[in-house]
N, C-alpha and C positions, 0 to 999 in steps of 0.2 A: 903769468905770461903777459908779455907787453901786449899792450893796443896797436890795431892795425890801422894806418889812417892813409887813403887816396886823395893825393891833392891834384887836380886838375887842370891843366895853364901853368905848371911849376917850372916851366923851364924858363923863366926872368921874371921879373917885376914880384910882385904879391905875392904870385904862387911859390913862388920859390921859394921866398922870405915866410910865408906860411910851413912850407916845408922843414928849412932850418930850423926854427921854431920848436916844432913837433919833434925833430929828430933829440935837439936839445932836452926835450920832455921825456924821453930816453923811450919814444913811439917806436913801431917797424913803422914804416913810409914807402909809400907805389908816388915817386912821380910821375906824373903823365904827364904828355902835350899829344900834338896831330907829327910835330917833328923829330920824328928818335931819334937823331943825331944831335938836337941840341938837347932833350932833355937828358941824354946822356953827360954831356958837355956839362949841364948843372947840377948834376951828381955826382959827378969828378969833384967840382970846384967846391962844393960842399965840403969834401973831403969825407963823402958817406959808402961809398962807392965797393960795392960788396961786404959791406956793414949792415946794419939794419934798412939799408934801402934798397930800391929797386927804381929804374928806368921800365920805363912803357910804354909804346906809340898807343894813345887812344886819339879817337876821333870823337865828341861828344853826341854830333849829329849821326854816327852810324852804328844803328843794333849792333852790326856784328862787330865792331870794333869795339863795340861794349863789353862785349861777352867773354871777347878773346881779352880783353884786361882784366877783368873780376876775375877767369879762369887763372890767369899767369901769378894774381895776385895773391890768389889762395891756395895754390901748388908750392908759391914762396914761404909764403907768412900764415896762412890758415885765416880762416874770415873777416871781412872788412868792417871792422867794428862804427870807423869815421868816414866821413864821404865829405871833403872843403870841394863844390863845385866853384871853381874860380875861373874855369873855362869863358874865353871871352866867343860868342856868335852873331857871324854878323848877319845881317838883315832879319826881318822878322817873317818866320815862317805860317804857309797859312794851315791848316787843319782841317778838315775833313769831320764833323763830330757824325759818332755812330750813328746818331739818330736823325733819321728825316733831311740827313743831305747836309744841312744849314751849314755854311761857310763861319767858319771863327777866327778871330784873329790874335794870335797867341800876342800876349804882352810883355815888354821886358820888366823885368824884375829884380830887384836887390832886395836879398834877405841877410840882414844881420844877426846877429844870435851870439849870447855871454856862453859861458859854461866852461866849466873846468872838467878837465881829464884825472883819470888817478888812477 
């Protein structure tokens, strides 16, 4: 059974190009963005479009928009093997840590990573 991979922000630029990618690697694929009409729009023009992929509205900063993706993804394709967060957020948000109050200040971050699929 093929691998399952969510790419995040794939509705232009990187994600998308991550996405073709993956689809080429002969993956199942969940695009997602915040806008379903365009990440629909880049699942068309993939030419993937009721093939091994799927269009998503996710929102990265909302639980529940989380939820409802990973559910929609695995009702499709059965569990999310890959997770490419390419999701772009802007500003930096602050946090709350459980313990004793203390204010944190989340940082932004880029994680690169090699590895091959099979």
């Amino acid at each position: 059974m093929p691998h399952v991979a969510l790419v995040t922000g794939a509705n232009r630029g990187l994600g998308r190009e991550i996405a073709r990618q993956l689809l080429a690697r002969d993956l199942r694929v969940v695009l997602t963005g915040r806008d379903e009409a365009a990440t629909r729009r880049a699942l068309e023009a993939l030419g993937a479009a009721g093939k091994n992929a799927l269009a998503v509205r996710l929102d990265v900063t909302d639980p529940a928009s989380i939820a409802a993706a990973r559910r929609t993804a695995e009702e499709r394709f059965g569990p999310v093997d890959i997770v490419v967060n390419n999701a772009a957020v802007r500003g930096v948000p602050r946090v709350r840590a459980a313990h004793g109050g203390a204010r944190l200040r989340a940082r932004r971050q880029r994680v690169v990573g090699r590895g091959t699929v099979r």
